[in-house]
C-alpha positions as CSV (number, residue, x, y, z in Angstrom):
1,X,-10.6,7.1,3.5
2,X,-10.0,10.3,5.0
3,X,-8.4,13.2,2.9
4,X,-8.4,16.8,3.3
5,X,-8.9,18.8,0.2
6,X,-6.5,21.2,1.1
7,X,-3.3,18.4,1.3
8,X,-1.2,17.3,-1.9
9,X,-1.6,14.4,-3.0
10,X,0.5,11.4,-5.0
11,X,-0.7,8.7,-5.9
12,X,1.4,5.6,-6.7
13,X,0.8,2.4,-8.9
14,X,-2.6,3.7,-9.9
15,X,-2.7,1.2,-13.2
16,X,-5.8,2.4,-15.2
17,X,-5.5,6.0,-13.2
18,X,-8.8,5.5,-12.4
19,X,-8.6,6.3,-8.7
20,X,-6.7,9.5,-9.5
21,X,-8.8,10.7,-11.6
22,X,-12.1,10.1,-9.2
23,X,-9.3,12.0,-6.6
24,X,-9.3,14.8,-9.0
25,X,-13.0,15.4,-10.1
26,X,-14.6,14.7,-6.6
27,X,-11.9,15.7,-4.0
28,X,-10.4,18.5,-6.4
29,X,-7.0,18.4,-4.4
30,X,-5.0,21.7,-4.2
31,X,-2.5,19.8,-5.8
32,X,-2.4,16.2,-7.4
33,X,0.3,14.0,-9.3
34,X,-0.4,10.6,-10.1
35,X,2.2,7.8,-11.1
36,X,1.9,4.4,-12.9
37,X,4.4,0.9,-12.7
38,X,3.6,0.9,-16.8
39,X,4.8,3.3,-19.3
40,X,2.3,4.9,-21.0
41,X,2.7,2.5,-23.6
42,X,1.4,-0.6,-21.8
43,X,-0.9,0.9,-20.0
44,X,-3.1,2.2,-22.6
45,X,-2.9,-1.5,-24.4
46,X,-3.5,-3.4,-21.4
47,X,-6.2,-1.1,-20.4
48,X,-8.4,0.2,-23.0
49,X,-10.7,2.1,-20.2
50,X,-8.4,4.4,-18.9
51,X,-7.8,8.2,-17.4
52,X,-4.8,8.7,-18.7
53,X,-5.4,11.4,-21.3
54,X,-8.5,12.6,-19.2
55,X,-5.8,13.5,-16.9
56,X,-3.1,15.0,-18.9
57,X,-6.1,17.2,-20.8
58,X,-6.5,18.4,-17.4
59,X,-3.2,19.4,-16.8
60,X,-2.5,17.0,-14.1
61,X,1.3,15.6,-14.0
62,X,1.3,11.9,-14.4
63,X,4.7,10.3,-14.1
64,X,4.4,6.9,-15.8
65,X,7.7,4.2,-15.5
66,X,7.3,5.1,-11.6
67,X,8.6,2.1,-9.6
68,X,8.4,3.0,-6.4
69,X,11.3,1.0,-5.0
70,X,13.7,2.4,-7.1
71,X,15.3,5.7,-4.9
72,X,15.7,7.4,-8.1
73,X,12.3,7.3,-9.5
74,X,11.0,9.1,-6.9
75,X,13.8,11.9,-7.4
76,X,11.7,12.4,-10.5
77,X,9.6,14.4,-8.3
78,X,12.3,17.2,-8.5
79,X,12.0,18.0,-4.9
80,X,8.3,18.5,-5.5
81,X,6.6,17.8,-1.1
82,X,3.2,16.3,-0.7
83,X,1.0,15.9,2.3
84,X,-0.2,12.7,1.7
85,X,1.2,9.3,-0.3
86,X,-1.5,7.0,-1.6
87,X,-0.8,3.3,-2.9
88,X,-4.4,1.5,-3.8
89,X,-4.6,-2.3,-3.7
90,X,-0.6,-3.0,-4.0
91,X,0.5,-6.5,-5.6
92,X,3.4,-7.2,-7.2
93,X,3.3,-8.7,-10.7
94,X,2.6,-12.2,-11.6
95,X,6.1,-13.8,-13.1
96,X,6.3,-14.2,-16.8
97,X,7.4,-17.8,-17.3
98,X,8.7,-20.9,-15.3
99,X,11.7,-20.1,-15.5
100,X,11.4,-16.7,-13.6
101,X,9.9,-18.3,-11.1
102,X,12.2,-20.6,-10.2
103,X,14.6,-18.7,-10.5
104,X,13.6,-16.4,-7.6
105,X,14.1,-17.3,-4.4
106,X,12.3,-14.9,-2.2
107,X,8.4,-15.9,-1.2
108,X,5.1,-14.0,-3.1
109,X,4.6,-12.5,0.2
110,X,7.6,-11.9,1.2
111,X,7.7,-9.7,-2.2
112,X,4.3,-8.2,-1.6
113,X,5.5,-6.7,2.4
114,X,9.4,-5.6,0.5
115,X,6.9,-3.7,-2.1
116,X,4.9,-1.8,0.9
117,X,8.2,-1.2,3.0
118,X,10.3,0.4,0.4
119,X,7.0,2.6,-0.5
120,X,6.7,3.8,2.6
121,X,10.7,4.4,2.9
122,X,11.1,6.1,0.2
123,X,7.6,8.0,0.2
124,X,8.7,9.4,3.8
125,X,12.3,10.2,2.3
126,X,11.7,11.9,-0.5
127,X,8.1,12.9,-1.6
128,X,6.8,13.8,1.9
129,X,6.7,17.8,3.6
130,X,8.5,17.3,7.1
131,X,6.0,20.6,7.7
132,X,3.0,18.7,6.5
133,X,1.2,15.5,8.4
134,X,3.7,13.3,6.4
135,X,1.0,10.8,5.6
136,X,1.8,7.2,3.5
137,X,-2.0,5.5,3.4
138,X,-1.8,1.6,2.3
139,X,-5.4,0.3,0.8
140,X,-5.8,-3.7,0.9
141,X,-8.5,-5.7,1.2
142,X,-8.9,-8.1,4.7
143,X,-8.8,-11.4,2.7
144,X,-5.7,-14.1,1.5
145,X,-3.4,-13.3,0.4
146,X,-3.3,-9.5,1.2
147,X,-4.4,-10.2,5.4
148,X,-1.1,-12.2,5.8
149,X,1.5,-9.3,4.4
150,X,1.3,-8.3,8.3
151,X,0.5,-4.8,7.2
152,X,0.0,-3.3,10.9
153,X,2.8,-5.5,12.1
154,X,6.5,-5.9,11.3
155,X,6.1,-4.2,7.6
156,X,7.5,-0.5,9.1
157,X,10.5,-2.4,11.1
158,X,13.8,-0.3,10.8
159,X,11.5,3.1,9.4
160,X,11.2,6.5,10.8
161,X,6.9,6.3,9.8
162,X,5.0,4.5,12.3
163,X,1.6,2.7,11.9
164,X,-1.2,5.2,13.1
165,X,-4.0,2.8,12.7
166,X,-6.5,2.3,10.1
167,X,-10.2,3.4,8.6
168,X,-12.3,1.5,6.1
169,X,-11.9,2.5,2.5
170,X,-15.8,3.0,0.6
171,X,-15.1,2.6,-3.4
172,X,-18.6,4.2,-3.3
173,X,-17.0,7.6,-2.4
174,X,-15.0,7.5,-5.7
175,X,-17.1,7.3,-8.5
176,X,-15.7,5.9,-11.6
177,X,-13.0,4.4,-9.5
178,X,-12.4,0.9,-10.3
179,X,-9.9,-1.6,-9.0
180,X,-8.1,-3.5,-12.4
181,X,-5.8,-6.9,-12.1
182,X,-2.2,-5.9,-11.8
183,X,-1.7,-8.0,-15.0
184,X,-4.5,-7.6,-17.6
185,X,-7.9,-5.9,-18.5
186,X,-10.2,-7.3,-16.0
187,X,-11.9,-5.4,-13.2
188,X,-11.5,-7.0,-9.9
189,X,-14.2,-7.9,-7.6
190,X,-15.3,-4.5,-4.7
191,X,-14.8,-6.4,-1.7
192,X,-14.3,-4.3,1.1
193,X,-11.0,-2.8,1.6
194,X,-8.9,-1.0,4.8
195,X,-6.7,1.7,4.2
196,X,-3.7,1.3,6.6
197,X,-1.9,4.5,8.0
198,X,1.9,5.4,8.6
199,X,3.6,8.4,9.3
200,X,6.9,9.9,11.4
201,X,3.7,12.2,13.4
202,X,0.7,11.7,15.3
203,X,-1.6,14.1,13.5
204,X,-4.6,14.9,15.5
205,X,-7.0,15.9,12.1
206,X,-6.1,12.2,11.2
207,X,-5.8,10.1,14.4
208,X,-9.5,11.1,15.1
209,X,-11.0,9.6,12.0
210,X,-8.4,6.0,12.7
211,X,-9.1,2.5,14.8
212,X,-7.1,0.3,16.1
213,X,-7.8,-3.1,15.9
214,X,-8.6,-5.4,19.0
215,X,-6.6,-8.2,17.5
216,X,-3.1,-5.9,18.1
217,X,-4.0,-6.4,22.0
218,X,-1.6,-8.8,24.6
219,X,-4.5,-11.0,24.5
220,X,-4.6,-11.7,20.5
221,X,-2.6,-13.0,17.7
222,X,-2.1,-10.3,16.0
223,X,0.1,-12.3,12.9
224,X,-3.1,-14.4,12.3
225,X,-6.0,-11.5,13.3
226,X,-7.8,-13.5,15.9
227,X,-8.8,-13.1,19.0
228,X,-8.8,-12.7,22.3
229,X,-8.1,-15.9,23.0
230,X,-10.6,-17.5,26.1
231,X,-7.5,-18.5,28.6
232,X,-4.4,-20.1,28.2
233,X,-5.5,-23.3,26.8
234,X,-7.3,-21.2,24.2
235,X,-4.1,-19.2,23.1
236,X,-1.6,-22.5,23.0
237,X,-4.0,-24.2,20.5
238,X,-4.0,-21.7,18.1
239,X,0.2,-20.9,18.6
240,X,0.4,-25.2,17.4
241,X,-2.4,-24.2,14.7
242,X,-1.3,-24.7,10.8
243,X,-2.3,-21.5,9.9
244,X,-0.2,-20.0,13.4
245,X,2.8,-21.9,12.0
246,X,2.4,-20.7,8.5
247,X,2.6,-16.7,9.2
248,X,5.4,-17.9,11.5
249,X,7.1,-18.9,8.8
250,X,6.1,-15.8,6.7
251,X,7.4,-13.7,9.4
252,X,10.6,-15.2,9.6
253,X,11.4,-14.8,5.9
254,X,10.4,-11.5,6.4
255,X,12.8,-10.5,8.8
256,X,15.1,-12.1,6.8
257,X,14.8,-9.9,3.9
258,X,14.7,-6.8,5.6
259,X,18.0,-7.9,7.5
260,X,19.2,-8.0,3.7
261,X,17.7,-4.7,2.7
262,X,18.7,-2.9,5.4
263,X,22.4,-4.4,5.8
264,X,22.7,-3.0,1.6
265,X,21.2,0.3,2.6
C-alpha cells in the first residue's frame, strides 16, 4: 500500500485501531484521524489489545460510533479534507439472532458491495480535498467470500470515483497491525490482501505504483477472475459454469439494490 507521508489520512472501521496506530508511529502522517463502527465502549470490551488510548495520549482524533453509511456521520468531520480514505478488511456484521436474519431480505454480499459503495460515496462527498488526489483505498483479501463482492467491477456504478487499479497490501509494513474478527477478540488469519483504488482523478504519483489485472481484459471473466479463456468453446463452458451462474446472480441483486439506493437518493 502506497501512502505519501505528506497526505491526510482517515481511516474508517479500524476496530481494535491497530492499523491506525502502525499509520501513525511508522508513516507519521501530517495529519491522521481514525474512526471505529463501535463506541468506545464496546470496543475496549470486545478487544482487550487495543490502541485506543495509545492514540488519544497522542493527541490523535478518533471519532468512535462512525458508520460510514450514515451521510451524517461523516459531517462529524466538520468540514475537516483529507487526501486519502482508508477502509481495511470491510465486512459487515454477523446478525444477532434468527430472527434478524430472516427478517432481512437483502444477500450477505449484496450487504458487503452496499457497505463499500456508500464508503466510497460518501468518502468522495464529504471527507475528500477536490485539490488533493481524492483517494478512497479498499483492502480485501483475494479469497470467498470477499473475491465475489466484484470490488473492481460494478461496486462504483452511478459514482463520480472511478477504479484506478490495485497494488498488494504487505501487513509486514505495519508493525503491530493486526487484522481482528468484525465480531469478537480473535485475530484473523494474514493471508495476503489487495488494496483496491478509486478516485474522481487519475493521479500520476499513484497510478505509477497500481496494476491492472489481466482478468478485466475482453478475453476474461472478469465477475469470476479467470482467464483468458483458450477460444470460444473455452469461454461458453465457463459462462454455463455453477460458479459463472452464481456471481450472475450476485450481480443481478446487486444492481438491484443500487437501483434502490440510488432511486432514494
Amino acid at each position: 500500500m502506497y501512502l505519501n507521508p505528506n497526505w491526510r489520512i482517515l481511516t474508517v472501521g479500524d476496530g481494535d485501531l491497530s492499523f491506525s496506530y502502525a499509520l501513525f508511529t511508522d508513516i507519521k502522517p501530517t495529519k491522521l484521524v481514525a474512526s471505529t463502527y463501535d463506541d468506545a465502549s464496546t470496543l475496549t470490551t470486545k478487544y482487550a489489545d487495543n490502541a485506543l488510548t495509545a492514540l488519544e495520549a497522542s493527541k490523535v482524533t478518533v471519532l468512535n460510533s462512525f458508520d460510514v453509511t450514515d451521510p451524517q456521520a461523516w459531517q462529524r468531520l466538520n468540514g475537516e479534507l483529507f487526501d486519502v480514505v482508508v477502509f481495511q478488511y470491510p465486512l459487515i456484521p454477523a446478525f444477532v439472532g434468527e430472527a434478524a436474519f430472516r427478517e432481512n431480505t437483502v444477500s450477505i454480499n449484496t450487504l458487503n458491495r452496499a457497505l463499500l459503495h456508500q464508503f466510497i460515496k460518501y468518502a468522495t462527498d464529504f471527507a475528500l480535498d477536490s485539490n488533493g488526489p481524492m483517494l478512497c483505498y479498499i483492502t480485501s483479501k483475494d479469497v470467498k467470500p470477499y473475491r465475489e463482492w466484484n470490488i473492481e467491477g460494478s461496486l462504483n456504478n452511478g459514482l463520480t470515483s472511478h477504479y484506478l487499479g490495485q497494488m498488494p497490501f504487505d501487513i509486514s509494513l505495519f508493525p503491530g497491525y493486526k487484522i481482528r474478527n468484525v465480531d469478537r477478540d480473535k485475530h484473523v488469519k494474514d493471508t495476503s490482501g489487495i488494496s483496491y483504488v478509486f478516485s474522481p482523478k487519475a493521479t500520476p504519483e499513484v497510478k505509477s505504483k497500481l496494476t491492472m489485472p489481466a482478468y478485466l481484459d475482453d478475453h476474461s471473466c472478469a465477475l469470476c477472475r479467470v482467464g483468458p479463456f483458450h477460444g470460444e468453446e473455452d469461454k461458453q463452458k465457463h459462462l454455463l459454469a455453477k460458479k459463472h451462474q452464481q456471481m450472475l446472480a450476485f450481480e443481478a441483486d446487486w444492481q438491484a439494490w443500487l437501483a434502490q439506493f440510488n432511486h432514494r437518493e
